[in-house]
matplotlib code that plots the C-alpha trace (Angstrom):
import matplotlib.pyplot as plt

x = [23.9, 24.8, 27.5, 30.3, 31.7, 34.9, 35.0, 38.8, 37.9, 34.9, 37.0, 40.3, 42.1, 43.1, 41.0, 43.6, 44.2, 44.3, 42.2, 45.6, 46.0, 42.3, 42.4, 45.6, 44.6, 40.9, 41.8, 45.6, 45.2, 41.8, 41.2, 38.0, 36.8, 38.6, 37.3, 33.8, 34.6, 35.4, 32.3, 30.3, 32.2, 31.4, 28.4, 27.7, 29.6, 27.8, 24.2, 25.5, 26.4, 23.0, 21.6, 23.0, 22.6, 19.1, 18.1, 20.0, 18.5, 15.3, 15.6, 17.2, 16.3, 12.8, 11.8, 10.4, 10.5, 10.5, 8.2, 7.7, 12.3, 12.2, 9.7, 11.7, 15.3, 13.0, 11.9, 15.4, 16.2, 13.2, 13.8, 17.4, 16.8, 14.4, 16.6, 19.3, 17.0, 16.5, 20.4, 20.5, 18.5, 20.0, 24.1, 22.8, 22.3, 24.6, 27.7, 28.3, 30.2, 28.8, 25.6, 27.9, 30.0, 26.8, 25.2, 28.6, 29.4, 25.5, 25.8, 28.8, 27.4, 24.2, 26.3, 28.1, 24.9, 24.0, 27.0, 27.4, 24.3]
y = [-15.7, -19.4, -21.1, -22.2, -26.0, -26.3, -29.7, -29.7, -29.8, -32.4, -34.9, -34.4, -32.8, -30.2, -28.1, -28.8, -32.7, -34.3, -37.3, -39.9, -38.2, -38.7, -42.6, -43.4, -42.2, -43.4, -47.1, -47.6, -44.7, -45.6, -49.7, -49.4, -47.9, -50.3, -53.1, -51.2, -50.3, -54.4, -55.4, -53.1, -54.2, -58.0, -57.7, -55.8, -58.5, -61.5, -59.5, -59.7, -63.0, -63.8, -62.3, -64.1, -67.5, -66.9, -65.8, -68.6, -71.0, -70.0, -70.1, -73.6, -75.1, -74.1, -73.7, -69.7, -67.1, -63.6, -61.8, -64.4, -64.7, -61.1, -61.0, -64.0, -62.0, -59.1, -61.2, -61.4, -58.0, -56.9, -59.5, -58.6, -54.5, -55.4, -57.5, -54.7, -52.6, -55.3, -55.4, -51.7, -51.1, -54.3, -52.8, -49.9, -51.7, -54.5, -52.8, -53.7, -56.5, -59.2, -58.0, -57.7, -61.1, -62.8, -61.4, -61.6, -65.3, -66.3, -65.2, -66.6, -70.2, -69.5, -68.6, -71.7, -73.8, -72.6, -73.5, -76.6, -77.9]
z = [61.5, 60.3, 61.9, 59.6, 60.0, 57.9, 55.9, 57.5, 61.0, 60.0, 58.3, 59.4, 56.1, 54.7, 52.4, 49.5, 50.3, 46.9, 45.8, 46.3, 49.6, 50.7, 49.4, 51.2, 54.4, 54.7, 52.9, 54.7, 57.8, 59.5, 59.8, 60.5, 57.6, 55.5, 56.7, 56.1, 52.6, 52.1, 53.6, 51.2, 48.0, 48.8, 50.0, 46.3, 44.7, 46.4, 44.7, 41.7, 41.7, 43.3, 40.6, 37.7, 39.2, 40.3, 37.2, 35.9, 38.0, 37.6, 33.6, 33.6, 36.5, 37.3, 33.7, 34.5, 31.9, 31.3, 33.7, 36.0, 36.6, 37.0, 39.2, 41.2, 40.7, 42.0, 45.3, 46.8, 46.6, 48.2, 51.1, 51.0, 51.7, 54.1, 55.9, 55.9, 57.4, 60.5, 60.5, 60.4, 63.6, 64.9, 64.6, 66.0, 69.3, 69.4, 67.2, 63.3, 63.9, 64.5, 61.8, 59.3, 60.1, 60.0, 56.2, 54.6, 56.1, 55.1, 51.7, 51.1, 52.2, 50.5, 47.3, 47.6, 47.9, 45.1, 42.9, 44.1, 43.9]

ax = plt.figure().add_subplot(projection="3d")
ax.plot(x, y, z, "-o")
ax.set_aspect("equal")
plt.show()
């Protein structure tokens, strides 16, 4: 015999909550989650923005082409997933606060940097 976990008593709905009723109450009812969700869209947005410049940057500015700017482009994700994985196992200790305060706040300067000069 299998036990049987309802999806209701897991998230906190009903079985026949409908997709407007689901967004309201994890975007507007729970804070936290929110504020998650936000982090995770800019933190996406600053990589793409990263990515374009870079790539930019490394066409104009550095005078790289084709397979050596991807392989550049290709550089900072690698460093960025691995430092999400230090980040990871370093929220798990201290909270995701301060982690996440810290990469969002350091891309943002390191973005600007970049656009300004």
């Amino acid at each position: 015999r299998g036990v049987s976990i309802s999806m209701a008593s897991v998230a906190g709905a009903g079985a026949d909550e409908t997709l407007w009723a689901a967004f309201t109450r994890t975007t507007f009812g729970n804070r936290s989650l929110a504020v998650v969700c936000l982090a995770g869209f800019c933190a996406n947005f600053e990589t793409g923005m990263a990515w374009g410049l870079i790539a930019s940057w490394a066409r104009d500015g550095l005078r790289i082409g084709g397979r050596e700017r991807d392989f550049f482009t290709g550089c900072y994700s690698f460093l960025k997933g691995f430092s999400q994985l230090a980040a990871g196992l370093v929220s798990d200790r201290i909270g995701r606060r301060a982690p996440m305060s810290v990469g969002l706040i350091g891309g943002a300067a390191a973005l600007s940097n970049a656009a300004v000069g």
